[in-house]
C-alpha positions, 0 to 999 in steps of 0.5 A: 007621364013616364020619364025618358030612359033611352038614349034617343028615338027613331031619329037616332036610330034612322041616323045611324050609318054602320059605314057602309060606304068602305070597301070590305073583303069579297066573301064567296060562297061555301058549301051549303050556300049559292049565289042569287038574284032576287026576283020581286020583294014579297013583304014580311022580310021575304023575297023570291030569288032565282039561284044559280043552280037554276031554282027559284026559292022563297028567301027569308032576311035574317034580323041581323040585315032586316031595317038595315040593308035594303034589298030590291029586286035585281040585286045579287045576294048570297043565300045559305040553303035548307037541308031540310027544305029545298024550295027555302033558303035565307039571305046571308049577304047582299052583294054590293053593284062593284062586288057583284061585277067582280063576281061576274069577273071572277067566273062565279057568276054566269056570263048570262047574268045581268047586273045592273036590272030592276028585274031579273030579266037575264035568268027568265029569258025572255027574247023580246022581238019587238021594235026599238025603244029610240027614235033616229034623227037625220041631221036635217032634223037636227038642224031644224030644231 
């Protein structure tokens, strides 16, 4: 049997925290970047997301944050686009929940986002008309419990 020559194994690499509990500077965007909301995870290190300019686009998770910083669908992530593809793009930078709110604050955001979703139902628009989701119980009710 071969001998051992790494310093560990998947353990140690599931170990590992980079220190991402630590407050870090706000990064905007620049030119050739926007803001996005992911839609669904597609698998293979893909996602669909809606952008703010108003396209959606099939996003691809560069190596540097594959394994690393999970995205799910709902989060506000910073893509930097294609000039030669328009409907492609690459996530630069998952934005934590407190810099997504602050990003809202700040205007860079639109105030029809929502934030704090599984799904990104503030860009898709979808009025639903339908009945409450809760119960209302009178006091009597109440007591008689």
């Amino acid at each position: 049997m071969p001998k051992n020559k790494g310093k560990g194994g998947k353990n140690r690499k599931r170990g590992k925290n980079e220190a991402d509990d630590e407050k870090r500077e706000l990064i905007f965007k620049e030119d050739g970047q926007e803001y996005a909301q992911v839609l669904r995870m597609l698998g293979n290190g893909r996602c669909e997301a809606m952008c703010i300019d108003g396209a959606k686009r099939l996003c691809h998770i560069r190596g540097k944050m594959h394994k690393k910083v999970w995205i799910a669908a709902g989060d506000i992530i910073l893509v930097g686009l294609r000039d030669y593809q328009d409907d492609k793009a690459d996530v630069i930078l998952k934005y934590m929940p407190d810099e997504a709110r602050l990003l809202k604050a700040y205007g860079e955001l639109p105030e029809t986002t929502r934030l704090n979703e599984g799904i990104a139902a503030g860009i898709d628009d979808d009025d639903e008309a339908g009945p409450d989701n809760y119960i209302e119980f009178e006091d009597e009710d109440i007591d008689r419990i």
